[in-house]
Wavefront OBJ file of the C-alpha trace (Angstrom):
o trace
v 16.731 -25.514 11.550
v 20.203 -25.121 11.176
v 22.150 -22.507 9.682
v 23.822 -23.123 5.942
v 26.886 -21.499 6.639
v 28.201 -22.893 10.355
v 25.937 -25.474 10.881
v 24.794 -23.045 14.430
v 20.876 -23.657 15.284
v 18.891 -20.685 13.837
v 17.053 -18.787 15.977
v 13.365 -17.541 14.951
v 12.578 -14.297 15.369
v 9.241 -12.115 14.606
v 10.666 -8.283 12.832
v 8.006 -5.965 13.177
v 8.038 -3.441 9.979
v 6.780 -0.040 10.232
v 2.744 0.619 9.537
v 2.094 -3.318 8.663
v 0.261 -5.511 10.829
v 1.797 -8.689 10.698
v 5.107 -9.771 11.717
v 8.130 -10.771 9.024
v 9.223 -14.307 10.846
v 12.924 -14.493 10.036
v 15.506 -17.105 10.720
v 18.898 -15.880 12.497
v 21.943 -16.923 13.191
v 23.733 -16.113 16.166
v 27.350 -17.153 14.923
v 27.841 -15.682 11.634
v 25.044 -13.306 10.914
v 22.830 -15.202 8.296
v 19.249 -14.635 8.278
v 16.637 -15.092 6.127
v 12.480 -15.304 6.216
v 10.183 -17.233 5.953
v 8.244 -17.466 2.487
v 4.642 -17.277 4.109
v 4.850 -14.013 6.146
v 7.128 -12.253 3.565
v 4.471 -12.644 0.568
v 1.560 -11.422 3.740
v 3.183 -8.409 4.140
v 3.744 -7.896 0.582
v 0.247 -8.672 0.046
v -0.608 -5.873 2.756
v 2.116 -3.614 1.542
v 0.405 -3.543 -2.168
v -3.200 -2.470 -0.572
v -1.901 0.237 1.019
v -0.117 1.350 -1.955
v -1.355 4.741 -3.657
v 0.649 5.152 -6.772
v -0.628 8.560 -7.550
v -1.481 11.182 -4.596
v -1.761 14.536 -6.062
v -3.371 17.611 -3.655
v -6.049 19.265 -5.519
v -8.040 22.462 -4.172
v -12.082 22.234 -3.992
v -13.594 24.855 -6.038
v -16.777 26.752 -6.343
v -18.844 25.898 -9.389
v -22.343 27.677 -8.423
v -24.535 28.468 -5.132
v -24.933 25.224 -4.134
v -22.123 23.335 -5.805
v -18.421 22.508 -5.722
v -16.337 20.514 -7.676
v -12.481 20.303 -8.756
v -10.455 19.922 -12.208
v -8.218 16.783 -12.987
v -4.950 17.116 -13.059
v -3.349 15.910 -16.361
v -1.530 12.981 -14.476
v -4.629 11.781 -13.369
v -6.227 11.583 -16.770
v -3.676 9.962 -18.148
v -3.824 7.300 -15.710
v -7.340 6.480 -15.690
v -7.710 7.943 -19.331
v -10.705 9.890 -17.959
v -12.366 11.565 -20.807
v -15.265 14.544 -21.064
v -19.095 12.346 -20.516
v -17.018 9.487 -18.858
v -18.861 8.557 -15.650
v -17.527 7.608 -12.371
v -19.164 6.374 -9.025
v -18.717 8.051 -6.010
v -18.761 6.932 -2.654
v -17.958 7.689 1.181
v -17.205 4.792 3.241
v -15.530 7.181 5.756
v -16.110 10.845 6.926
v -12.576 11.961 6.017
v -12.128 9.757 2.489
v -13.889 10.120 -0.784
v -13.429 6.946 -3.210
v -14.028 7.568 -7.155
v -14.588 4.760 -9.319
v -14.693 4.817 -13.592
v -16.928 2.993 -14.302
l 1 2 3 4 5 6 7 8 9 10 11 12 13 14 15 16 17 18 19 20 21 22 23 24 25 26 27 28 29 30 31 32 33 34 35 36 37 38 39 40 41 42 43 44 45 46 47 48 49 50 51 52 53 54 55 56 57 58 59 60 61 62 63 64 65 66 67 68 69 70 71 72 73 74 75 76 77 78 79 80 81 82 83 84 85 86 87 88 89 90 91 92 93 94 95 96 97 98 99 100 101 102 103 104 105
C-alpha cells in the first residue's frame, strides 16, 4: 500500500493501547508522517473498549440493617438511571468473589 501523500510504501505496524487486548494495525509512513488504521481492528477495540465501559461508578458504604443482615441505600444518580423504584425487583448474582452484578428485572 502506498502512501496518499508521497507515493512512499506504508509500513504496517501493530499499536498496542493501554488495558485492551488486541492490537490497533495502523498504516505508516516513513517519509511524511501519514498514518492511518485499519477499519477491522479499530471497530475490535472499540467493540472491547464499550464492554469495559462503566458509565456510572459511585462508592457506596455497606450498612447494617438487623442481626443477620446488611444492605445499602441508592444513591439518587443511580435511580435515576435505572429508574429504580420502591417493590421494583432486581436479580442478584456473583460470578466472581470480589464483584456483585445487579440486574432490574
Amino acid at each position: 500500500m502506498k502512501c496518499p501523500n508521497c507515493n512512499t510504501e506504508l509500513r504496517k505496524v501493530e499499536v498496542e493501547i493501554e488495558d485492551i487486548k488486541t492490537p490497533a494495525i495502523s498504516f505508516q509512513c516513513p517519509g511524511c508522517d501519514y498514518y492511518s488504521f485499519e477499519p477491522e481492528s479499530t471497530m475490535e477495540i472499540i467493540n472491547e473498549l464499550k464492554e469495559k465501559e462503566t458509565p456510572l461508578k459511585i462508592k457506596q458504604k455497606i450498612i447494617k440493617l438487623s442481626q443477620d443482615r446488611l444492605g445499602m441505600y441508592f444513591n439518587k444518580d443511580i435511580i435515576k438511571s435505572l429508574k429504580l423504584e420502591s417493590g421494583k425487583e432486581i436479580l442478584v448474582s456473583v460470578p466472581e468473589k470480589n464483584k456483585i452484578i445487579l440486574q432490574v428485572v
